[in-house]
ZAMARGU-4260 file (C-alpha; in steps of 0.2 Angstrom, whole numbers, plus 5000, padded with zeros to 4 digits):
<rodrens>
0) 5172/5045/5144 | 5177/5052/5161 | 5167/5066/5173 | 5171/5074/5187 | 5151/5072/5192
5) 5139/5060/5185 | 5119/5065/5193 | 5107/5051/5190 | 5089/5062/5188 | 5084/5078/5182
10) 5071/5084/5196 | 5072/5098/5210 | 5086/5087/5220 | 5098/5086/5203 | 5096/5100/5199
15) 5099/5109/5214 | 5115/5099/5215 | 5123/5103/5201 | 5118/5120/5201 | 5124/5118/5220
20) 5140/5113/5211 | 5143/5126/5199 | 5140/5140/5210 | 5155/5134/5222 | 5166/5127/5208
25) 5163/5133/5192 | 5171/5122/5177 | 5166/5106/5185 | 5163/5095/5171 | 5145/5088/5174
30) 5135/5074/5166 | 5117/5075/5171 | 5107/5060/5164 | 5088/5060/5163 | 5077/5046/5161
35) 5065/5055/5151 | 5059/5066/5138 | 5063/5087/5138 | 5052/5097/5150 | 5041/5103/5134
40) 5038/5087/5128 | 5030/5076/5142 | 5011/5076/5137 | 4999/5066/5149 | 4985/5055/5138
45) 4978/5053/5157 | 4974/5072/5158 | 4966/5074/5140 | 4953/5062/5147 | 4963/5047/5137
50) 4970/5030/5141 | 4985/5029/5150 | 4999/5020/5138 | 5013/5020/5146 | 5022/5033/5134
55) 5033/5019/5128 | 5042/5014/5144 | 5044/5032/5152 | 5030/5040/5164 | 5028/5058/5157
60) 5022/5061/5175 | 5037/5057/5186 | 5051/5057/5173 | 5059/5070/5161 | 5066/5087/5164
65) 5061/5094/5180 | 5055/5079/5189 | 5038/5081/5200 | 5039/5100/5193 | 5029/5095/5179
70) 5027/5107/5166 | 5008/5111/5161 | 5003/5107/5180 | 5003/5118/5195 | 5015/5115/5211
75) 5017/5118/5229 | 5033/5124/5240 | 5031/5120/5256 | 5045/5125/5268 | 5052/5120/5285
80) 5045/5112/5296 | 5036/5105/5284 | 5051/5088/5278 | 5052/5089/5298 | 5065/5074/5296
85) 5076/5084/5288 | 5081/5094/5303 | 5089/5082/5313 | 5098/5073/5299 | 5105/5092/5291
90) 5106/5102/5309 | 5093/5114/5312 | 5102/5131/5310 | 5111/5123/5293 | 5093/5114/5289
95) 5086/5132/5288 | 5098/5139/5278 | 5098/5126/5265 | 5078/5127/5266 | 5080/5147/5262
100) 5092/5144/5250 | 5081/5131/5240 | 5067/5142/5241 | 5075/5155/5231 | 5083/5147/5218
105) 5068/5136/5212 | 5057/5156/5212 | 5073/5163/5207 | 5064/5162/5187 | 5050/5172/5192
110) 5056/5188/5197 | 5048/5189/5212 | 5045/5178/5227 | 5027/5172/5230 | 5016/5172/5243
115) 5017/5164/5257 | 5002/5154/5267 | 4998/5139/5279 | 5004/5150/5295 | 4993/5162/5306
120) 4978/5152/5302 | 4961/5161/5307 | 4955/5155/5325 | 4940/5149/5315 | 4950/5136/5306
125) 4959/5131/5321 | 4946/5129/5332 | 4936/5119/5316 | 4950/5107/5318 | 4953/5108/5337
130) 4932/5101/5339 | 4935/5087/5332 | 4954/5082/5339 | 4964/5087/5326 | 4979/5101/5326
135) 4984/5109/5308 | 5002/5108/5305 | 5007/5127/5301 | 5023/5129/5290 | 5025/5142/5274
140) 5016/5137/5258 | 5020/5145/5242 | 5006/5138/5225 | 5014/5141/5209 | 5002/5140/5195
145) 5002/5132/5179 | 5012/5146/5169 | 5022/5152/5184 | 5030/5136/5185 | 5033/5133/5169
150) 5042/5147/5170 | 5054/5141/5185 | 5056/5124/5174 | 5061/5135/5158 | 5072/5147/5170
155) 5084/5132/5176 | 5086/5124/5160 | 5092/5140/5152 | 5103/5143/5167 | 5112/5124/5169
160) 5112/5120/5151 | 5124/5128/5141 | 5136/5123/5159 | 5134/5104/5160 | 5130/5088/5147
165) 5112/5085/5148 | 5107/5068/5141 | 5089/5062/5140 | 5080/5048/5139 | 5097/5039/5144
170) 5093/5029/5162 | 5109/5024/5175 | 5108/5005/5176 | 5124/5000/5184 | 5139/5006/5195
175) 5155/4997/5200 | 5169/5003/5210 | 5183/5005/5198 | 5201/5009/5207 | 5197/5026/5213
180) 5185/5029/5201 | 5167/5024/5199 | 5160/5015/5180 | 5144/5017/5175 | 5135/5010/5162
185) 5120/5021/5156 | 5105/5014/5143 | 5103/5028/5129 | 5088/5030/5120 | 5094/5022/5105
190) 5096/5006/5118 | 5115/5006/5116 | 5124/5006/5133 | 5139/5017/5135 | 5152/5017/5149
195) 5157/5033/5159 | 5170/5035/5172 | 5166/5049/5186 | 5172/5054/5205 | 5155/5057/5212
200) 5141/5051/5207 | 5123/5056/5215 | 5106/5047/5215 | 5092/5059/5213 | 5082/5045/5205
205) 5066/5049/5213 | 5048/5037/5208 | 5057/5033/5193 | 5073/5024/5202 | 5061/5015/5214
210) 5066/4998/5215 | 5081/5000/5203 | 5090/5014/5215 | 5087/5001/5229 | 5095/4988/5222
215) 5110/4996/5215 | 5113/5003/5230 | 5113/4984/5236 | 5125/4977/5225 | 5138/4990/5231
220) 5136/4984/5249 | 5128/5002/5254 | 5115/4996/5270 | 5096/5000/5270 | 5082/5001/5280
225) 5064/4996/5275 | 5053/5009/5274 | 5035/5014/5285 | 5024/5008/5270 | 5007/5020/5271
230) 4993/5015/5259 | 4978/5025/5257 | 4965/5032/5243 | 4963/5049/5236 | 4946/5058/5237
235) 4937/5071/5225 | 4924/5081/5225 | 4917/5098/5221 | 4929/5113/5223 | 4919/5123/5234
240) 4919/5110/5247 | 4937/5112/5250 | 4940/5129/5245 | 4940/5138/5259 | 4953/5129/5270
245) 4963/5127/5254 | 4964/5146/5254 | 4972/5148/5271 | 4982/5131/5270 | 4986/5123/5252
250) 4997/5110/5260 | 4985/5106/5274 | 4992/5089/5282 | 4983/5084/5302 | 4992/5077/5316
255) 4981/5064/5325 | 4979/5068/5343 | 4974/5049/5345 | 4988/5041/5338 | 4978/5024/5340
260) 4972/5031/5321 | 4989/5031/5312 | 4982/5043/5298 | 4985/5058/5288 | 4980/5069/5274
265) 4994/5070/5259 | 4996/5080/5243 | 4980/5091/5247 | 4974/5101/5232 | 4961/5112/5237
270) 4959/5132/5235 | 4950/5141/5224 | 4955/5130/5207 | 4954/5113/5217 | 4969/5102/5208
275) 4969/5088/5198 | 4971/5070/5200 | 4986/5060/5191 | 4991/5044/5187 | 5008/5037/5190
280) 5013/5023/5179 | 5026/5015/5187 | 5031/5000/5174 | 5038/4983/5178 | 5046/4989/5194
285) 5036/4982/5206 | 5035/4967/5192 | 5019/4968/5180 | 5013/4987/5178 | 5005/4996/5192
290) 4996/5014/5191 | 4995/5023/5208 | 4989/5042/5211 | 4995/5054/5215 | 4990/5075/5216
295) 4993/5091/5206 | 4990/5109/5211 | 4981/5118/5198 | 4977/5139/5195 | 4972/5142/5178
300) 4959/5125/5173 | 4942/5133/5168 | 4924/5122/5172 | 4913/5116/5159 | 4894/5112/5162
305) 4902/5104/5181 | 4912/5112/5195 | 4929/5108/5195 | 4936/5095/5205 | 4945/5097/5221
310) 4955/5082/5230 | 4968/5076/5243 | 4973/5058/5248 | 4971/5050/5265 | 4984/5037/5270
315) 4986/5023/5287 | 5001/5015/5290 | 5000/4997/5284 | 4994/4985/5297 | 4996/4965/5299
320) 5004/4964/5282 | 5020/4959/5289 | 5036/4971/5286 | 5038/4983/5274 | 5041/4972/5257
325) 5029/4960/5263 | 5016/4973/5266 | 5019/4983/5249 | 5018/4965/5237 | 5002/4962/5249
330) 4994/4976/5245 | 4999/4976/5229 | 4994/4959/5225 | 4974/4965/5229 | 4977/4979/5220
335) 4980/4967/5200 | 4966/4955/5206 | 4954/4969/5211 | 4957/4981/5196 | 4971/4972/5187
340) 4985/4988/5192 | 4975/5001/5186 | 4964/5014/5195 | 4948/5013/5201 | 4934/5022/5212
345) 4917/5019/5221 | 4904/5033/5230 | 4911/5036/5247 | 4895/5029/5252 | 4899/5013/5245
350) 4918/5013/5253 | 4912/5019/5273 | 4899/5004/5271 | 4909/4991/5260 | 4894/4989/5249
355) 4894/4989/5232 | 4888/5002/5222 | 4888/5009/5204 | 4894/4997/5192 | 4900/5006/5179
360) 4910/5021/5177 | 4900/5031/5166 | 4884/5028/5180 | 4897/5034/5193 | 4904/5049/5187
365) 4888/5055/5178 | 4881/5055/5195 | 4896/5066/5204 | 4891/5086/5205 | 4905/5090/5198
370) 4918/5087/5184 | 4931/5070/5189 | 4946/5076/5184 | 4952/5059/5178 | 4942/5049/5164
375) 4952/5033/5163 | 4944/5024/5180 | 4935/5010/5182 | 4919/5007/5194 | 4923/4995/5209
380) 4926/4990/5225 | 4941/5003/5233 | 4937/4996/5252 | 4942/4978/5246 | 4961/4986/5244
385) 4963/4987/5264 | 4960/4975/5280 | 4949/4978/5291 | 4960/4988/5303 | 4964/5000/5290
390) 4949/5004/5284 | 4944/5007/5301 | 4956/5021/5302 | 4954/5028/5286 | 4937/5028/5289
395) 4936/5039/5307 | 4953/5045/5300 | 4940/5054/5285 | 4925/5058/5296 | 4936/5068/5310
400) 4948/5079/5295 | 4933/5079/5283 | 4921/5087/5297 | 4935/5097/5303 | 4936/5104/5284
405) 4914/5106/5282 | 4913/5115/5300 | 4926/5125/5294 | 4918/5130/5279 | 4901/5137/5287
410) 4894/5127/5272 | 4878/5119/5284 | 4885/5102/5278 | 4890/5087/5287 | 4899/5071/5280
415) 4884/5060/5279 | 4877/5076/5268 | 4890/5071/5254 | 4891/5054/5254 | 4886/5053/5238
420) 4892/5065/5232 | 4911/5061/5232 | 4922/5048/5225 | 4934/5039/5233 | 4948/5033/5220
425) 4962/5021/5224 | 4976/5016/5225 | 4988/5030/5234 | 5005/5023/5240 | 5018/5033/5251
430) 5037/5028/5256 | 5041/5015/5245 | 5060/5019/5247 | 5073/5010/5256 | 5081/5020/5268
435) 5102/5022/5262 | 5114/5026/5276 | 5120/5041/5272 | 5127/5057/5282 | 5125/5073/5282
440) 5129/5076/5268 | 5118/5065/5258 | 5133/5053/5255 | 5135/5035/5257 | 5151/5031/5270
445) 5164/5024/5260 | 5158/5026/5242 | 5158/5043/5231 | 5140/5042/5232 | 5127/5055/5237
450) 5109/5050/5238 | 5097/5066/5238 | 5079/5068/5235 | 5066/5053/5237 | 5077/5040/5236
455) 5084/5045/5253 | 5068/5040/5259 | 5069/5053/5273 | 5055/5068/5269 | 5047/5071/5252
460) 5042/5088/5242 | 5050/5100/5230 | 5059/5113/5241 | 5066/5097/5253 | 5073/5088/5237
465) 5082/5104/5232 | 5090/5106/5250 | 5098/5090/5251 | 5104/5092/5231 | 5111/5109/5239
470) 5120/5097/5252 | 5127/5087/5243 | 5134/5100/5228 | 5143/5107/5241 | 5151/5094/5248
475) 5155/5087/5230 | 5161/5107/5227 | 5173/5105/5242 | 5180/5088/5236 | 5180/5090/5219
480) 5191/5108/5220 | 5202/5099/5233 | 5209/5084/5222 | 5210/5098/5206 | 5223/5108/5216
485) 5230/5092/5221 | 5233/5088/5203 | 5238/5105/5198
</rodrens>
């Protein structure tokens, strides 16, 4: 089998490249291989208050159909300069216009475009934030709820399906150089490996690809740089606490005016609905199974006899861990001997003070003012994850952004009012990716290879991955219409 275009991952960065593809040459024959399962069909046992199982060897959460737009769960577009590291690797005037141009297509579905927040924030938030050293990144926000966005998943099967081959369940797991070709060999779901010849060939592999991109990028000689490794814990509590700075910012993120605390907020799912927390199972890539977190934006839960559950993660940048592999198999390695890969939580109480606290989980969540979002945790010591140096920051990291967030609020509370009242869950893990050399583009020099999305390792989120799939299409476009003349 030969293809003009085989892309490896079915999220916002594939398929903003082959839609990127289609619009400038139509008839370009297409292969897009996915991982997992349809969009309809990737259930969460982890959000049904279950066990996480590993869905036999595929991680509903970060593979199928639509990648990290997960239908059934909320998201957030965040534009420029939110992904400021985009600008300087696109060009600012073209980054802009591939930032608009992303922004439509993925809301394209809905009929409408939503609104926008995070910009013109009240002087009362700013000055909130300002008291305690802390300036709010301002940058367009759009919260697409549960239905809306299963709407915009729906949308952009309907539009590429009937114009490309869409395999699921069927994973890329080799590439050679072939003449001036490229051969692949992909694993189906029936586990038979078939061999496929294409031109191009794009990576937009995201979580799921994170070791496996790496390395095949490796064996084809393509040089990488090690990633900044952040490590960090998410944080929940009741809804109201968060809500009102959720409603001016959804996506709120801090820069540190002391940059001797190297921390941040990430994936902040606050508002009026709070968000849920996930859990990522990321398999036998990093060796035995791990489960990390991560954050999901919802509209439509409903609370039982508890609030709902607000929460957003707080990450430091790995210290005196060595570099960047080092680091993450440190961390890691705590992470199996402390809770054997799988999450767990402590009182925030219990992690500002490294002491030990509630020993079970049932005692620990029954004793939170509000509803956990995630049932399958453990009780135990979440501090233990980090040095001393990092818990220091994420410590005065927590008490300057989470006083920033009460004062702002008008609530009457400060952090040692909550301390019980708030869990802390671990682990949170951010830029596992090597870094590819690649151009402007998103291609690899040399090789009929674009890189696009997280495993570029440059900026993450949904609208950023669908700019540099618009990149690369393009340039694919260009090339692939070139050598058709050619051969007509």
């Amino acid at each position: 089998m030969h293809k003009d275009v085989v892309i490896a991952g079915a999220g916002p960065a594939g398929l903003a490249c082959a839609r990127a593809i289609l619009t400038a040459a139509p008839g370009t024959d297409i292969l897009l291989l996915e991982a997992g399962r349809a969009y309809r069909r990737r259930p969460c046992p982890v959000d049904r208050g279950r066990a996480c199982t590993g869905c036999a060897g595929i991680c509903n959460v970060i593979s199928g159909f639509g990648g990290s737009m997960h239908y059934g769960d909320g998201a957030k577009l965040s534009l420029l300069p939110s992904g400021r590291r985009l600008i300087p690797h696109l060009g600012a005037d073209r980054a802009d216009e591939l930032c608009e141009t992303a922004f439509a297509w993925l809301t394209e579905p809905l009929g409408r475009t939503p609104e926008l927040l995070g910009e013109n924030l009240t002087g009362q938030a700013v000055d909130a934030f300002a008291a305690h050293q802390l300036r709010i990144r301002e940058y367009p926000v759009a919260v697409i709820g549960e239905s809306d966005l299963a709407t915009v998943i729906a949308g952009w099967h309907d539009l590429l399906n009937p114009n490309l081959d869409l395999w699921h369940i069927s994973e890329l797991t080799d590439a050679k150089e072939h003449g001036q070709h490229l051969e692949l060999t992909v694993r189906t779901g029936l586990s038979e490996e078939r061999r496929i010849s294409c031109d191009h060939l794009v990576l937009a592999t995201g979580r799921r690809g994170v070791t496996s991109t790496t390395e095949l990028l490796k064996q084809l000689g393509v040089p990488t740089e090690l990633p900044d490794i952040s490590v960090g814990v998410r944080l929940e509590m009741a809804v109201g606490l968060l809500k009102a700075i959720g409603e001016e910012h959804p996506d709120l993120k801090v820069s540190q005016l002391d940059h001797a605390q190297k921390i941040k907020s990430f994936c902040f799912c606050g508002g009026d609905n709070g968000g849920r927390i996930k859990v990522t199972n990321y398999q036998e890539a990093f060796g035995d199974p791990i489960l990390t977190l991560d954050g999901h934006e919802t509209t439509e839960r409903t609370a039982g006899d508890r609030p709902l559950a607000s929460n957003f993660g707080l990450l430091c940048q790995v210290q005196d861990r060595g570099n960047a592999l080092e680091a993450r198999d440190s961390f890691i390695t705590t992470y199996r001997e402390l809770a054997g890969g799988r999450p767990f939580a402590q009182t925030l109480r219990a992690f500002l003070t490294r002491r030990t606290g509630a020993t079970s989980w049932s005692e620990l969540q029954a004793g939170m003012p509000f509803q956990p979002s995630v049932l399958d945790l453990a009780a135990g010591p979440v501090d233990q994850l980090f040095t001393d140096a990092e818990h220091t920051s994420l410590t005065a990291g927590f008490r300057r952004f989470m006083g920033s967030i009460l004062d702002h609020s008008r609530l009457g509370l400060s952090v040692d009012d909550i301390l019980d009242d708030v869990l802390v869950v671990g682990p949170e893990l951010e830029f596992l990716w090597d870094k590819p050399a690649i151009d402007a583009d998103c291609k690899v020099p040399g090789l009929p290879i674009h890189v696009v999305g997280d495993s570029a390792g440059i900026a993450q989120g949904i609208v950023q991955a669908a700019m540099m799939g618009i990149a690369a299409g393009r340039a694919i476009a260009t090339s692939t219409a070139r050598t058709h003349a050619e051969s007509r």
